[in-house]
N, C-alpha and C positions, 0 to 999 in steps of 0.2 A: 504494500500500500504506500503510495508514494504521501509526500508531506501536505500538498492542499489538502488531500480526503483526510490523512489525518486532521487538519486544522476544523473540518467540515467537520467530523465526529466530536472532536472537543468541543464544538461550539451548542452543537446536541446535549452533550456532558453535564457542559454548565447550566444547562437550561435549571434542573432541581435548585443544585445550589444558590442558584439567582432568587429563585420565589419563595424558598425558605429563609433568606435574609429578609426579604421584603415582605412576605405576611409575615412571620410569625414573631410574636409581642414577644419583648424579652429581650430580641440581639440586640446587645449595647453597640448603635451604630450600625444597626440591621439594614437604612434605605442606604447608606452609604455605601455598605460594602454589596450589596446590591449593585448598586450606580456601579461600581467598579467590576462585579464580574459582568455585568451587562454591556457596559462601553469592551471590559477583554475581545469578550462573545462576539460583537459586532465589529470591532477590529482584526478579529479571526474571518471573516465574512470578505475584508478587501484584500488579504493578505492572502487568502488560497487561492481566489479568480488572480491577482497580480503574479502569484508565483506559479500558476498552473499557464498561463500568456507568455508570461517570460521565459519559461524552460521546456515548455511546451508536453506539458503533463496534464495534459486536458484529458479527461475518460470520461465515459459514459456514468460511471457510475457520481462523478462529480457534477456532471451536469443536471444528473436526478438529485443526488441526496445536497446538491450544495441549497436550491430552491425551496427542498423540504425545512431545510436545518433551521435556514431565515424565516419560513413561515412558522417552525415550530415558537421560536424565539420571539418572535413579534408576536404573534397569537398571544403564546402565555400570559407577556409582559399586559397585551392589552388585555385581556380579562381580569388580571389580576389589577388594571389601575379600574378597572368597573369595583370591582368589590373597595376599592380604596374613595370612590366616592371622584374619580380625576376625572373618567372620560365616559360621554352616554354611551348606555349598553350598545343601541339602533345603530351606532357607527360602529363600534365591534361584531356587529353581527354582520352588518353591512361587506364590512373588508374579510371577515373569516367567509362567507359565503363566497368573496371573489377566489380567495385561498381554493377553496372547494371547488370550484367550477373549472379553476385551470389547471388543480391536479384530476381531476378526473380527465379533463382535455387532455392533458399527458397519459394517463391511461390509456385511454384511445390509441395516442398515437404512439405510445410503445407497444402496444397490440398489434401494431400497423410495422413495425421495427423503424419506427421513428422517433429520435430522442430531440427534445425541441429544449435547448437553451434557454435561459432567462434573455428576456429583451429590453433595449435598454429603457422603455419605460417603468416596466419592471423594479430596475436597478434603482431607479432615481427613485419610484413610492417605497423602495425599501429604506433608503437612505433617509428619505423624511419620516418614516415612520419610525425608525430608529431616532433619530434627534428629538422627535417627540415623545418617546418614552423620555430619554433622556430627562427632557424638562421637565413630564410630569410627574419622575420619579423625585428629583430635585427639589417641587415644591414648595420654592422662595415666598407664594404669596403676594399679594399686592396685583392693584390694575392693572400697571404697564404686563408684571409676568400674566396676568390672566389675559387679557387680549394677544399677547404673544403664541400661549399656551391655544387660545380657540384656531388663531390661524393657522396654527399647526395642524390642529387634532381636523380641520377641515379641509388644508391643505393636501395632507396623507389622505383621508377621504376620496377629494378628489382626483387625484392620481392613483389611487384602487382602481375608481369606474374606467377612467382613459386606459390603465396598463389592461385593464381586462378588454374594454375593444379591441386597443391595435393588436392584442396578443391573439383574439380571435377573427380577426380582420384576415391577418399576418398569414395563420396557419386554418385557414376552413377549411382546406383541399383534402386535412387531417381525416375530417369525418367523411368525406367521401370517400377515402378508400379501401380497400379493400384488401384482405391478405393475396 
């Protein structure tokens, strides 16, 4: 197993330890060190695509599980800032639904022996969506961060709905065919 898939599996890893700093009462410094394996996590995220481009250690299996690893890790975080009172549930359901529709879309088209890469809309609602866990794990309080915090949490929003057209735009020829 070459070093991105490893970096992809740690990133999976950390998922637990992330959301047991973060819910559970007690860790002295629990959203902190939260903050910190979660920014690791999502710095593991640019550092396998970067070093799997550069060395040219691209696999199938990284093109599947690297898409997974980041929706697992966003998922989590966003559910767990629902129970923390940070972000409306209707928008978590909203982007976990897009989660669902473009892995089953990959289902399809690995059924079809076609492996379809993350694209770069994709890339870019992951990146916002990561910066807005960020801030709303952080939790400064006050107007200016809450206005900042809604742009975000609607920002990532929106770029779910776009990454899910172009990604089914992109690839429709998917479901038409046939083994």
């Amino acid at each position: 197993m070459n070093l991105p898939n490893k970096l992809t599996i740690l990133r999976v890893i950390l998922i637990p330890f992330f959301l047991v700093a973060l819910m559970v009462d007690g860790i002295p410094y629990g959203k902190w060190i939260a903050l910190a394996i979660f920014c690791i996590a999502s710095i593991t995220d640019a550092l396998d695509g970067q070093i799997a481009r550069k060395y040219n250690l691209i696999t199938n299996f990284g093109k599947f599980m690297d898409p997974l690893a980041d929706k697992l890790l966003v998922c989590s975080a966003m559910i767990a800032m629902i129970d923390l009172g940070r972000i409306p549930a209707w928008v978590v359901i909203v982007i976990i639904a897009r989660e669902f529709i473009i892995s089953g879309f990959r289902l399809v088209a690995s059924d079809n022996g076609v492996v379809i890469a993350a694209g770069w809309w994709g890339k870019v609602k992951t990146v916002v969506q990561m910066i807005m866990i960020i801030v709303l794990i952080c939790d400064f309080g006050g107007k200016v961060v809450g206005i900042i915090e809604t742009v975000l949490i609607y920002a990532a929003l929106a770029l779910t709905v776009i990454s899910l057209l172009d990604y089914l735009i992109k690839n429709k020829s998917v479901l038409s065919e046939t083994k």
